[in-house]
N, C-alpha and C positions, 0 to 999 in steps of 0.2 A: 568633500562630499557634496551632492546635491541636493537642495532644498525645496527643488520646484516638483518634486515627487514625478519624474521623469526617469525612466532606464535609457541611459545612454548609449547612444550608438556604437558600432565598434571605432568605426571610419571617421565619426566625430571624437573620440575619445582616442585614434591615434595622432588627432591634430592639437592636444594639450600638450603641458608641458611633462604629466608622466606617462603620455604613450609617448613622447618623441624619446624621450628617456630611454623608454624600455626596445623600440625599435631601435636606437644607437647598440644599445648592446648586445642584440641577437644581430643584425649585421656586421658586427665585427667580428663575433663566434664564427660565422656562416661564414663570410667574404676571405677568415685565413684557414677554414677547412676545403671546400670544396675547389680550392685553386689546385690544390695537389692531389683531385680525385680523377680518374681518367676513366673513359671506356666509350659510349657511345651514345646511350639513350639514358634523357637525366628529369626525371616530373618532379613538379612540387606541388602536393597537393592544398590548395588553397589560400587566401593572406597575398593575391598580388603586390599589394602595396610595401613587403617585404623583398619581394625581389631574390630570391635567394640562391639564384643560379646565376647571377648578372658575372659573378668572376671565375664560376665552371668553361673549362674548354672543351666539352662535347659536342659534337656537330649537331645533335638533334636537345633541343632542350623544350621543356612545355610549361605551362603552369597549368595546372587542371583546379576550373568551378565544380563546385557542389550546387552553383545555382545562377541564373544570369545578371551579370552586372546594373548597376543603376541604370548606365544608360543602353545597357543593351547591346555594348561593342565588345565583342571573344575575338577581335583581329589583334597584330602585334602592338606592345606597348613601348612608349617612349619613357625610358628613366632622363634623370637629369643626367645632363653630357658629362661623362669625366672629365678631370682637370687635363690637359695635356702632360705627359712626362719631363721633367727635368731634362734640359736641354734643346728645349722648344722643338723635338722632333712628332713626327707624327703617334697619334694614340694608338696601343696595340689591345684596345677592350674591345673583348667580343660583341658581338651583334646584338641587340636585344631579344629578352627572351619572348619568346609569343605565346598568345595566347591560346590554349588548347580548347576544344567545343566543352559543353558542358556536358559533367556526364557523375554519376552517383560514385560516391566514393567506397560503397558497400562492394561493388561489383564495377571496378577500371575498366573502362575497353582497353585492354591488352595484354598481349598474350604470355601464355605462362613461360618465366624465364627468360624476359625480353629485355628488363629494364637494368643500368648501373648503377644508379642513382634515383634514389628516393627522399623530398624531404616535406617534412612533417610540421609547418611553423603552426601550431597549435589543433592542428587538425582532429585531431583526438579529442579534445573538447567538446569541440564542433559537432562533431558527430554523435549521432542518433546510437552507433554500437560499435563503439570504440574495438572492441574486440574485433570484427568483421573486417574494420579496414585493415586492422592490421592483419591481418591473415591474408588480403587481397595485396597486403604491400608486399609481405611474404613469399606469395604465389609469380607476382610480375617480376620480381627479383633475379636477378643471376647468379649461381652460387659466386659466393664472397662480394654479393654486392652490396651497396653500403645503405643503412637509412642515415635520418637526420632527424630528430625530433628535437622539438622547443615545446614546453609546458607554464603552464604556471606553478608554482608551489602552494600545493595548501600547507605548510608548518611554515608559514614567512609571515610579516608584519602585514606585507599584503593580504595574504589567506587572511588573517586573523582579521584583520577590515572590513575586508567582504564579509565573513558572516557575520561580524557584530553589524554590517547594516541590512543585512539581509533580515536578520529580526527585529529592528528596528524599521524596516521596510513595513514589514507586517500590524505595527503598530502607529505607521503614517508618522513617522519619522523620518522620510526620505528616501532616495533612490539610494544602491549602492554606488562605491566607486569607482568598480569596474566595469563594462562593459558584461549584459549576459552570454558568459561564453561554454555553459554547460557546467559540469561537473568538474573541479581541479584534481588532475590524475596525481597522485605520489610519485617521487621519484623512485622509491624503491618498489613501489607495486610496479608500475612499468618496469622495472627491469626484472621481475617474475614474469610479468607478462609476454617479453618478450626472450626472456631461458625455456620457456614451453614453446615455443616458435622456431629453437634451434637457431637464436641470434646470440651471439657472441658482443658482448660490451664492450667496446674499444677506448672509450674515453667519453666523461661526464662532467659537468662546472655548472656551479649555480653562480647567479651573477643577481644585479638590481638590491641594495642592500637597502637602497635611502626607504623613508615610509613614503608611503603615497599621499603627495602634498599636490594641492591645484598650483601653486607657482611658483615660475620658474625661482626664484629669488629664494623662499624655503628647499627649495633644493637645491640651490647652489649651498646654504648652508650647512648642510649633512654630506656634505660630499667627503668628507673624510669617513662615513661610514663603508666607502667603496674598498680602501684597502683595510681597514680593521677589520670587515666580513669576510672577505678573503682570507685573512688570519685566524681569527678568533671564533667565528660562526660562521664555514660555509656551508654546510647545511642548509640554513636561514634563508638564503638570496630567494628575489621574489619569482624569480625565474630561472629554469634549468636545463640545460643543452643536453644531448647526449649521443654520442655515436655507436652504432652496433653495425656489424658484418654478417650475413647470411651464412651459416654452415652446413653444410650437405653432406654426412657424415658416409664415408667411402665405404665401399667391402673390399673385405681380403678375401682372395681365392686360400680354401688349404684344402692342399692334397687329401686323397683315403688314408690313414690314420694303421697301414699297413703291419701287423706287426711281424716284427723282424724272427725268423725264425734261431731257437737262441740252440746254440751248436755243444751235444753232448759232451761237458768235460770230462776227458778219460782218467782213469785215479790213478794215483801219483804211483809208481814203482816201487818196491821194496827193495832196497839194498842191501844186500847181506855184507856184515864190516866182517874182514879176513886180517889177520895181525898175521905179520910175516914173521915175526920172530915168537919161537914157543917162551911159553911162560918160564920162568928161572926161578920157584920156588921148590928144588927138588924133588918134583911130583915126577922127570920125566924116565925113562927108562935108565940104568946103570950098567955102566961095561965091567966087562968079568976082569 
């Protein structure tokens, strides 16, 4: 936690030791989903420094600002080079993803039904009406196309940090020690949020168990809280992925509802029973 009564930057606070933390493992959610997403047009709204499409194969990729960079450059970006593949042959990573103009994330420029992919690294936060984006993620969407959201957890050791500094804020006890990044959305409110949307849950993981320590050394010490959480509380993690698919719910044609005109049963016949042989109780006539 900080002492010098300073709210910390996002960008300086993903250069510590628990944003590098927490960006290791929303890049490895991200980097072994979207390798097997396919289609054509793939945004991520906000968090360049996440990169979240760098292992997508879609020929068009963007990242979209919600506001202009420090220095002022929306042209494409340079990640660090990948390793070369095993067997010193040439790299087969796609091109970097570039940068898209700025533009509000209440209202994308783009049109309805155009996009495959959408992703969310904390955007929701971020934003002034969380609600609004998503419905405009909704709207760009192609039926069964995918989002991708990253949150924080308010029920994590995290959450629970932030607001005990939050009112200690209040009483000049120091900044918090996270970055202000709006309101932490629930994981289960978000997936109400997004059942009235007409989005379908595909798969969710909380992840980031250690507490929020400044160094690195305290957190190599709790690193066994990574698979215990996974076990024992995953609930808890300070952070939580989730995948959801767009449903566009069909019609069925049915016929006029005809009814069938129902055919007069004629009634059964009366059989008359005839016994060919006369009765033999000497009722019947007597010869002379």
């Amino acid at each position: 936690m900080r002492q010098d009564g300073r709210i910390i930057g996002l960008d300086e606070w993903l250069l510590t030791p628990a944003g590098r933390y927490l960006l290791a493992w929303e890049r490895e959610q991200v980097d072994r989903t979207v390798v097997d997403l396919f289609g054509f047009h793939a945004v991520q709204l906000g968090w360049p420094c996440l990169d979240a499409l760098r292992h997508n194969r879609m020929p068009h990729r963007w990242v979209m600002l919600d506001r202009p960079p420090a220095g002022g450059h929306t042209g494409p970006q340079t990640p660090p080079p990948a390793p070369p593949p095993e067997g010193g042959g040439p790299s087969c990573a796609p091109p970097p993803t570039p940068h898209a103009v700025v533009a509000d994330f209440h209202a994308l420029p783009f049109e309805t039904q155009s996009l495959d992919l959408v992703v969310l690294p904390h955007s929701l936060e971020l934003a002034g009406d969380p609600h609004q984006t998503l419905r405009e993620v909704e709207r760009v969407l192609v039926p069964e196309g995918k989002v991708l959201i990253l949150g924080f957890n308010p029920a994590s050791l995290w959450g629970l940090q932030q607001r005990c500094a939050r009112i200690g804020m209040r009483l000049g006890l120091g900044a918090p020690p996270l970055p202000e990044t709006g309101e932490f959305i629930g994981y289960w409110r978000l997936r109400d949020w997004l059942r009235l949307l007409n989005f379908e849950i595909e798969g969710g993981r909380f992840g980031c168990y250690r507490p929020l320590l400044r160094t690195q050394s305290w957190l190599d010490r709790y690193r066994w809280m990574e698979p215990a959480g996974d076990r024992w509380w995953p609930v808890l993690g300070a952070v939580y992925f989730l995948v959801a698919a767009k449903r566009v719910r069909g019609m069925r044609l049915i016929g006029p509802a005809w009814k069938q005109r129902q055919r007069a049963k004629s009634a059964p016949a009366v059989v008359a029973r005839r016994d060919p042989h006369p009765p033999s109780n000497g009722s019947g006539p007597r010869s002379s």
